[in-house]
C-alpha positions as CSV (number, residue, x, y, z in Angstrom):
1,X,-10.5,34.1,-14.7
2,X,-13.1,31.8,-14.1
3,X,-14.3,30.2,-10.5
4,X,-12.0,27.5,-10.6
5,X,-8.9,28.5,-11.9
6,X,-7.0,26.5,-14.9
7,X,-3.4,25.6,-14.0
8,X,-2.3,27.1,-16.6
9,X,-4.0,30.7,-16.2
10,X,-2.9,30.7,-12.2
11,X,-1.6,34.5,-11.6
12,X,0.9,34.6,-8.6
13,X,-1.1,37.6,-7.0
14,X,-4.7,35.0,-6.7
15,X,-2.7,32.5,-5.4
16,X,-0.8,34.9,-2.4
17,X,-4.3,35.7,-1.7
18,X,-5.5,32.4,-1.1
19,X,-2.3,32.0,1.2
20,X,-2.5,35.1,2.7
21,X,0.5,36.8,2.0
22,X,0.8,39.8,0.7
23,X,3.5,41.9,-1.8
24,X,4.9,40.8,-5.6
25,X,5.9,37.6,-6.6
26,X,7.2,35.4,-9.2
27,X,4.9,31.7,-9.7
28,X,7.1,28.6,-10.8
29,X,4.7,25.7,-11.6
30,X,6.1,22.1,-11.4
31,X,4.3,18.5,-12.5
32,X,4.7,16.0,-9.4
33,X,3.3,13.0,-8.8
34,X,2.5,9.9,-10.9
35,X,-1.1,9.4,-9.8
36,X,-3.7,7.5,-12.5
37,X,-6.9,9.8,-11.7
38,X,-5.9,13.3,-10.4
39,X,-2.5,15.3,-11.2
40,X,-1.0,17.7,-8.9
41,X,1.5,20.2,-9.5
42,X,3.6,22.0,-6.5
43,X,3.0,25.6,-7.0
44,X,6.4,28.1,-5.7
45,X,5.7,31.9,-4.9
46,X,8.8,33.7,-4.8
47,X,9.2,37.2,-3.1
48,X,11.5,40.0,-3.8
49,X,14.1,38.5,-1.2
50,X,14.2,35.4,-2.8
51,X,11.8,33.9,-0.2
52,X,9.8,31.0,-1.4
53,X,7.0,29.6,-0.7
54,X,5.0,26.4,-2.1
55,X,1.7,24.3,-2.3
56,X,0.5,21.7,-3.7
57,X,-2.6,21.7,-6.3
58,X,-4.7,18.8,-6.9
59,X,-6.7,19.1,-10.8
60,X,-8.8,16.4,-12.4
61,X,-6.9,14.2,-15.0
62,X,-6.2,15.0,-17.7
63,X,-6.3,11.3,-19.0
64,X,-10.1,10.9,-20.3
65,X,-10.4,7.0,-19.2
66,X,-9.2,8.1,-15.7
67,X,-11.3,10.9,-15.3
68,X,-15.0,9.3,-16.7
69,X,-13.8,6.8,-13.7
70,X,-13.7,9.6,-10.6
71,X,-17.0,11.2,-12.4
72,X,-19.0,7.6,-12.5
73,X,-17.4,6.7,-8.5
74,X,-17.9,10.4,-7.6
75,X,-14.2,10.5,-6.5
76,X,-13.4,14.3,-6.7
77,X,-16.8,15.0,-4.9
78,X,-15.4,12.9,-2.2
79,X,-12.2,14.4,-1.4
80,X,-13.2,18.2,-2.1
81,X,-16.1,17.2,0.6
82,X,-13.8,15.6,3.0
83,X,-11.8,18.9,3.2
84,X,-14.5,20.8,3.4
85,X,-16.0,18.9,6.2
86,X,-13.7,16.8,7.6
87,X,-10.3,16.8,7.7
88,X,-10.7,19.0,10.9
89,X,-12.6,16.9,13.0
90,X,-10.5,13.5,13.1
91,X,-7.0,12.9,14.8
92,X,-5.4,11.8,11.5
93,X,-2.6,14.1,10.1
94,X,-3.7,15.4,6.3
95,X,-2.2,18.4,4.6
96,X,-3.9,21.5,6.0
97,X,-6.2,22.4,3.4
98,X,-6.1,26.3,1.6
99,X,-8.3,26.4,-1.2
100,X,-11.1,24.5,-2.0
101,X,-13.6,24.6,-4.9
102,X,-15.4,21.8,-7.1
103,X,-17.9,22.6,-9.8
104,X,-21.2,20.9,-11.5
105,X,-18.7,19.8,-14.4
106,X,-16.6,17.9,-11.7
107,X,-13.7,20.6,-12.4
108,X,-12.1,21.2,-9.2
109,X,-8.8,22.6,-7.3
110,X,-7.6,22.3,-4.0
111,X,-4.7,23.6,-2.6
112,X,-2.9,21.9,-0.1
113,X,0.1,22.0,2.6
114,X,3.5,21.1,0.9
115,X,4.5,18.2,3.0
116,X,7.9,18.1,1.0
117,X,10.8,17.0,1.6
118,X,8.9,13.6,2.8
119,X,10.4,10.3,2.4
120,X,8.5,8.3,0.6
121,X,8.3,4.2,0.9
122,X,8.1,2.3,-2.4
123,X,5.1,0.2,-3.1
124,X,6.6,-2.7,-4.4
125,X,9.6,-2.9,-0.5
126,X,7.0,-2.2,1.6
127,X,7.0,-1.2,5.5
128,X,8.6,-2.3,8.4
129,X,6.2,-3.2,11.6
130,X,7.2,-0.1,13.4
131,X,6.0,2.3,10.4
132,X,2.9,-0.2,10.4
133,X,2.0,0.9,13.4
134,X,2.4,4.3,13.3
135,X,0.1,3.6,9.8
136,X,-2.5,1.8,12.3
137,X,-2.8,4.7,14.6
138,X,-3.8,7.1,12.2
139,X,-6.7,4.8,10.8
140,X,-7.2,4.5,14.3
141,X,-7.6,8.6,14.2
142,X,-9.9,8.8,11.6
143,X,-12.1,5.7,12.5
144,X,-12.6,6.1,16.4
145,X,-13.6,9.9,15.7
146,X,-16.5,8.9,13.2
147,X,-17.7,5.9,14.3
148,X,-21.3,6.2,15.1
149,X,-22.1,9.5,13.7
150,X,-25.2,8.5,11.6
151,X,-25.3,12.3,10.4
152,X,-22.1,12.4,8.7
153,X,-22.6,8.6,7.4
154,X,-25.5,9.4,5.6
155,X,-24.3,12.7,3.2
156,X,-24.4,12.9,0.4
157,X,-21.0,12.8,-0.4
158,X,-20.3,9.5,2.0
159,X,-23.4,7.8,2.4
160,X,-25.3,8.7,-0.5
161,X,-22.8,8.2,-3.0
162,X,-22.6,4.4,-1.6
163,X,-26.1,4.3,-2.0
164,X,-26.2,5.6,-5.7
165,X,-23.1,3.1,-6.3
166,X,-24.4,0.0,-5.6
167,X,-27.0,-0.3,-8.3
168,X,-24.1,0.0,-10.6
169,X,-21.5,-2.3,-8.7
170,X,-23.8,-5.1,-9.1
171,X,-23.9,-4.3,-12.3
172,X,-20.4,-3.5,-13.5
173,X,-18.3,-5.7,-11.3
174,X,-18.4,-9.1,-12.9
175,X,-17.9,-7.3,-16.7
176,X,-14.8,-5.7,-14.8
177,X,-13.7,-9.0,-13.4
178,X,-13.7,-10.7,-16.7
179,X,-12.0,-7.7,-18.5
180,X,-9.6,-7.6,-16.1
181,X,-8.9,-11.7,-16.8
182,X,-8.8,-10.9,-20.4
183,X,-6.4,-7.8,-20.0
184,X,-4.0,-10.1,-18.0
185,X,-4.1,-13.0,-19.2
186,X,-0.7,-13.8,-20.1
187,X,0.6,-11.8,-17.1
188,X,-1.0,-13.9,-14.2
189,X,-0.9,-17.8,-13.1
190,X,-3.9,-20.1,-13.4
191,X,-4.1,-20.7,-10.0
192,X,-4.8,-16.5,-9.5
193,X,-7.0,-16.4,-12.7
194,X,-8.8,-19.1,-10.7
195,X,-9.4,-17.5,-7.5
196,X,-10.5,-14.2,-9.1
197,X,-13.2,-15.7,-11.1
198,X,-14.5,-17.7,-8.0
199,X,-14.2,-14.1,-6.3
200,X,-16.1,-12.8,-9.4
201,X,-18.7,-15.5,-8.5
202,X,-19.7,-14.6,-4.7
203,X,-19.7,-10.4,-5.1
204,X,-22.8,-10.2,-4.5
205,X,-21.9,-12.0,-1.1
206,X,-18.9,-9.7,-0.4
207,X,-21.4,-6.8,-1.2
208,X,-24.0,-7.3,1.5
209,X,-22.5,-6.9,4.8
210,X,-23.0,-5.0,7.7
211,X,-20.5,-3.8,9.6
212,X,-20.1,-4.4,13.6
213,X,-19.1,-0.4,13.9
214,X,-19.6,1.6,11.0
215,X,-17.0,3.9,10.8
216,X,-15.2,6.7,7.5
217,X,-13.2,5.2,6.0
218,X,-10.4,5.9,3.5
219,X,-10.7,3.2,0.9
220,X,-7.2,3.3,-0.3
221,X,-5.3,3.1,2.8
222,X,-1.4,2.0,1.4
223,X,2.0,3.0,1.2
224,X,1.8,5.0,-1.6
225,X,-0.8,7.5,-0.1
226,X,1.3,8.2,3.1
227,X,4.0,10.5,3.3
228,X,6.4,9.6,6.0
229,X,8.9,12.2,7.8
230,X,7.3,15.0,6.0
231,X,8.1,18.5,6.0
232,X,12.0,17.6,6.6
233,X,10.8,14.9,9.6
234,X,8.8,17.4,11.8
235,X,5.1,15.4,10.5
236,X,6.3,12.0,11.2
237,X,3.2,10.6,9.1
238,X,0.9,12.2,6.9
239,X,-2.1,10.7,4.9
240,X,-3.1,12.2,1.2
241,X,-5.5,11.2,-1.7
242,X,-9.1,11.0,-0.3
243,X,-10.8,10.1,-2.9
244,X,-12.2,6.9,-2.0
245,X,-13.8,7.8,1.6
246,X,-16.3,6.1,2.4
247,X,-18.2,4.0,5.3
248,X,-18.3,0.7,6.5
249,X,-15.9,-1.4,8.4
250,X,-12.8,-0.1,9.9
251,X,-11.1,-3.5,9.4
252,X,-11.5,-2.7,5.5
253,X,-8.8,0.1,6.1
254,X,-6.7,-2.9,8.3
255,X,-6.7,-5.2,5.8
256,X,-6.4,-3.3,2.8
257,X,-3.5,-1.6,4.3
258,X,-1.6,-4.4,6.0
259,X,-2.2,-6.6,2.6
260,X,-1.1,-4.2,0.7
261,X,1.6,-2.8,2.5
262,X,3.5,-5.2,3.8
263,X,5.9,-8.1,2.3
264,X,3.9,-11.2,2.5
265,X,6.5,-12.5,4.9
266,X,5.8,-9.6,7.2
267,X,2.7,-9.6,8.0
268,X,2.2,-13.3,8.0
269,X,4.9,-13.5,10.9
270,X,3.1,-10.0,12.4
271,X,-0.6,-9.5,11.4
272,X,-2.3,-10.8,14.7
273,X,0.2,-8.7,16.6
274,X,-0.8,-5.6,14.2
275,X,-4.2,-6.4,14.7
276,X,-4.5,-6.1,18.5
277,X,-2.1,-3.1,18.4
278,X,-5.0,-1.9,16.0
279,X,-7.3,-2.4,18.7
280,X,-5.5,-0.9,21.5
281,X,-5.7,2.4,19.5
282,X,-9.2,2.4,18.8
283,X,-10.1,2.4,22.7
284,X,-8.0,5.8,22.9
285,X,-10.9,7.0,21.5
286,X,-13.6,4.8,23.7
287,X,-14.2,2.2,20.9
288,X,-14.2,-1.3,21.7
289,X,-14.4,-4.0,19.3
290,X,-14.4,-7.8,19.9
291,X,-11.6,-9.2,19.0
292,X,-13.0,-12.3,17.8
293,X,-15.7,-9.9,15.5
294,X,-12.6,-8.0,14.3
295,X,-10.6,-11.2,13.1
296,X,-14.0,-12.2,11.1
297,X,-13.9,-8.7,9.7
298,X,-10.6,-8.8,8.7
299,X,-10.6,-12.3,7.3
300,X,-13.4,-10.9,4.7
301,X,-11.3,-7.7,3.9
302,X,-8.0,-8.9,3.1
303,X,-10.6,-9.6,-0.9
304,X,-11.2,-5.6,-0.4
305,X,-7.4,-4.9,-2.4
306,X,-8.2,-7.8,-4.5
307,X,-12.1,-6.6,-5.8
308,X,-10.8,-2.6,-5.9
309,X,-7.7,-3.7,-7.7
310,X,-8.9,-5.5,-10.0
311,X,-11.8,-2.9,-11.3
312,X,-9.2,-0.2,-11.1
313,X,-6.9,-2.2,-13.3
314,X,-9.0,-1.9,-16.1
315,X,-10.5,1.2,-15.1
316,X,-7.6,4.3,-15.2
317,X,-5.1,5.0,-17.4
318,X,-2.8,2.1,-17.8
319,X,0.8,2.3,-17.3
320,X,3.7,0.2,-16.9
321,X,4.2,0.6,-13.1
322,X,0.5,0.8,-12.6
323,X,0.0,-2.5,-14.0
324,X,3.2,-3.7,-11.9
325,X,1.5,-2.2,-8.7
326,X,-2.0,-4.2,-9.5
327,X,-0.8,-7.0,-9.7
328,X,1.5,-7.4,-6.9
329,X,-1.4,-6.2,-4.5
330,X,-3.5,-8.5,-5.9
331,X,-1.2,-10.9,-5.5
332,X,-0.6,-10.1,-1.8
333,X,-4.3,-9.9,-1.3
334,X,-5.0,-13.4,-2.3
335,X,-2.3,-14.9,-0.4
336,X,-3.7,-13.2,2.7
337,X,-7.6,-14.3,1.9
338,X,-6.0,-17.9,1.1
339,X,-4.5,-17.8,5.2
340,X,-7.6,-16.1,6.6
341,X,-9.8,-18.5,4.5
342,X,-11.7,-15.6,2.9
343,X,-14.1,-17.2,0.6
344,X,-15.2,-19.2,3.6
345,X,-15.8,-16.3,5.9
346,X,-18.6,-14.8,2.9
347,X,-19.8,-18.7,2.9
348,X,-20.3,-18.4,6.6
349,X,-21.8,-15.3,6.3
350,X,-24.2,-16.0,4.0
351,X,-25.2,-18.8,5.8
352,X,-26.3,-17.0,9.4
C-alpha cells in the first residue's frame, strides 16, 4: 500500500489503526457529498458485535477540470495544512481531524469526525437570523484568534500561496470574467451581464487593498459548508471544506456569508443588526474594529461572492445545480454591492 492510501485499496485493519481501535472488522465504503473539487466518502468499521463505527474521507476529484483548479489555487495544500496547523488553535468548531497526509503530486487523504446525522440548510432557502448568528460567531472564532499573528500569515500555505497567486489573478481574471459572460449568456439579464463586466473592469482595484485587521480567513464561508445540529444535535454548528483559507479581511467572511446565505429580503431588513452582533463577538476575543471601518469593508466585500463565483463558474466541473447555485449567489451578491454602493467604495478607495 502506498503512503497515501487509494480509496479503493483501504483495508479495515489500516484504517482501525489510524482510529485507534483495535480487533477485526468489516469496512463498508459509501460516496457522500456533491462537492465540485474534492469527493468524500463515509468510511464504516464494523466489529464482531455489530458495533459501527464511521469517518469521513476527503480525496482529490476525480473530475480532471476540477482538480487542475485546486492544483493551480493550491486548494488541497490549504486544507491538509489547516489541519495540520490549525484547526486546534481557533474557537471555531471543525471535525476533529484523524489522518492527515498530502503528497508532491497533490494526492491527499484526510480523515475526519463523522458529524452525521447533521441537518443540513439548502443553498437556494437560506438561513434564518438566529442560525446567522450562531454562523457569525464562529467566524468570529476563527478570526479574533488569528488576527495579528504575522507568523502564521506569512506561510507558506496562507501567505505565500496569496503571494504566488496574484501574478496569476491579474492575469486570469478578466479571461475568466468574459468566459463566464460567454458560458451564460442566455442564462443571465443584461442588466447583470452589465455589472459583471464593469466589475471585470476595476479588479485590479478590488485586488489591492489592505485590510484594517488582517485576520484567516475561510474564503467560502456559506450555508453549504456548515453542518448544523450535527452529530444527532449535540454540535449545534460545525464548519467543513477549508480549502480556500486564506488572509485578509474578516468582513470578507461577513459579507460573503451574509450575501450568500441569506434571502435578499433577510438580510436587507437584518444586515446592519448582523453586522454589529458580528462585532460584539470579535471583542470576546479583545478585537475592536470601528464600526464605521467595518461597514466600508463590508460594502467592498459583498463583490467577494460575485468575483469567486464567477471564476469558479467556469472553473470546476459543471453541473446542473452547480450552475443553479452560481448564479443565484451571484445574483444575491450584486443586489447587496448595488445597496452598499460597491463599485463606489473601490472608486473611493482608489482615490485616497
Amino acid at each position: 500500500m502506498s503512503q497515501i492510501p487509494e480509496i479503493a485499496d483501504l483495508e479495515a485493519s489500516w484504517l482501525a489503526r489510524q482510529l485507534g481501535l483495535e480487533g477485526e472488522f468489516e469496512l463498508d465504503v459509501e460516496q457522500v457529498g456533491a462537492g465540485q473539487v474534492a469527493n468524500c466518502f463515509r468510511l464504516t468499521l464494523t466489529d464482531s458485535e455489530g458495533v459501527a463505527t464511521s469517518v469521513i474521507a476527503k480525496t482529490p476529484s476525480r473530475d480532471e477540470t476540477s482538480r487542475a483548479t485546486a492544483a493551480l489555487q493550491h486548494l488541497y495544500l490549504r486544507e491538509t495544512s489547516f489541519y495540520n496547523v490549525l484547526a486546534r488553535n481557533i474557537a471555531t468548531r471543525t471535525p476533529e481531524c484523524f489522518y492527515v497526509e498530502r503528497d508532491d503530486d497533490d494526492n491527499f487523504l484526510l480523515l475526519l469526525e463523522d458529524m452525521s446525522p447533521a441537518r443540513v440548510v439548502d443553498q437556494f432557502d437560506g438561513l434564518d437570523v438566529e442560525t446567522a448568528k450562531n454562523g457569525l460567531e464562529h467566524l468570529a472564532g476563527l478570526h479574533g484568534p488569528t488576527m495579528g499573528l504575522e507568523e502564521l500569515h506569512g506561510a507558506e500555505w496562507l501567505g505565500g500561496v496569496a503571494n504566488a497567486l496574484k501574478p496569476l489573478y491579474r492575469a486570469v481574471l478578466p479571461t475568466l470574467f468574459q468566459s463566464f459572460l460567454e458560458r451564460y449568456a442566455d442564462e443571465i439579464d443584461i442588466d447583470t451581464a452589465a455589472f459583471i463586466k464593469h466589475l471585470g473592469e476595476k479588479l485590479p482595484t478590488f485586488s489591492d487593498y489592505e485590510a484594517y485587521a488582517a485576520c484567516v480567513t475561510h474564503g467560502d464561508f456559506r450555508t453549504d459548508n456548515l453542518l448544523f445540529d450535527a452529530k444527532d444535535a449535540e454540535v449545534p454548528l460545525c464548519v467543513v471544506d477549508w480549502q480556500t483559507i486564506g488572509v485578509g479581511s474578516p468582513m470578507l467572511d461577513v459579507a460573503y456569508f451574509l450575501t450568500t446565505s441569506l434571502s435578499v429580503e433577510d438580510r436587507e431588513a437584518h444586515e446592519e443588526e448582523l453586522l454589529d452582533f458580528y462585532l460584539e463577538q470579535l471583542r470576546v476575543f479583545g478585537v475592536e474594529i470601528p464600526p464605521d471601518v467595518a461597514r466600508a469593508e463590508f460594502a467592498r466585500y459583498t463583490l467577494q461572492p460575485v468575483v469567486m463565483l464567477v471564476c469558479s463558474a467556469v472553473l470546476v466541473e459543471r453541473t446542473e445545480r452547480g450552475d443553479r447555485m452560481f448564479l443565484s449567489m451571484i445574483d444575491r451578491g450584486i443586489r447587496a454591492a448595488k445597496k452598499w454602493d460597491a463599485l463606489g467604495e473601490l472608486e473611493r478607495h482608489a482615490a485616497s
